[in-house]
N, C-alpha and C positions, 0 to 999 in steps of 0.2 A: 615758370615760363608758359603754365596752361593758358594765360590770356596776352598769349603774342600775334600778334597780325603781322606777316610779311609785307610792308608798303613797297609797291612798284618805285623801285627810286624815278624812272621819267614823269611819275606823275606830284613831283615834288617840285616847288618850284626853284629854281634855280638858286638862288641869293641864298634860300632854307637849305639846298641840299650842299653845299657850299659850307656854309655855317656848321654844318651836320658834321662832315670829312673834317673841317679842321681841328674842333671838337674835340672828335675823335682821333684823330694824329697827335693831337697836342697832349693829351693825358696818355697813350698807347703807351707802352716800354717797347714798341720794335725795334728793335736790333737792324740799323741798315747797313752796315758793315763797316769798314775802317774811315773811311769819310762820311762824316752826317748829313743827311740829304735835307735841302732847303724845304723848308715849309710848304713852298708851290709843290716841289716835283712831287714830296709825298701823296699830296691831295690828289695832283695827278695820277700814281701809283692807285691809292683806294678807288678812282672815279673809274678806273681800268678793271678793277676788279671786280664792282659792281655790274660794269659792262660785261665781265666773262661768265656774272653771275657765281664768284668766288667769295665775295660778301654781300650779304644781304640787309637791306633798312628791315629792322624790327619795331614796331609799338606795341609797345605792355599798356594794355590797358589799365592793370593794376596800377601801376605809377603813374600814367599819363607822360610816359618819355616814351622817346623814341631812342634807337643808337643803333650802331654798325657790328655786326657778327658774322664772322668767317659761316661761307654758305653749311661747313662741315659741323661745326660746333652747333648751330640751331639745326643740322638734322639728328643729332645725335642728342639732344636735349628733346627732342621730339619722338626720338624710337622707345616702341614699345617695350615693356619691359618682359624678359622672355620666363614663360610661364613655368610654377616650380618644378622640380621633376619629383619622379614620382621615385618612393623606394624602391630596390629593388624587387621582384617579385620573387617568391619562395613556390616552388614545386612539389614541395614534400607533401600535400595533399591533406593536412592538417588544416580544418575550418576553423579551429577553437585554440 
């Protein structure tokens, strides 16, 4: 994921972003609870999240796609990785 660009979902055009959300609904395995929720509502659902900024549009430049990821899961594919530790240090004053 080193060559993802976050795309502003409003600067998508509408018809695209559309295409995008269902897309991505339609292959998803979400779990929407004991009644399965229509195709619109879900879209609607993702367009909501995007607005709270809870998913985000990603393009990989690598692949030349673009798709939908929880705003959590691209920051955490993003976080640095934390540096090794070091061993413990020894005080007995032995150089050698």
């Amino acid at each position: 994921m080193a060559s993802d660009i976050v795309v502003p979902y409003e600067k998508v055009p509408a018809e695209t972003l559309n295409a995008l959300i269902e897309s991505y609904v339609l292959r998803s395995g979400t779990d929407y609870g004991v009644e399965e929720a229509s195709l619109l509502s879900r879209v609607a659902q993702v367009r909501r999240q995007l607005e709270k900024r809870e998913v985000v549009l990603v393009f990989d430049a690598e692949s030349d796609t673009c798709t939908l990821i929880t705003a959590s899961a691209h920051r955490n594919a993003h976080r640095s990785p934390s540096p090794p530790e070091c061993p413990p240090h020894s005080n007995s004053g032995d150089l050698g």
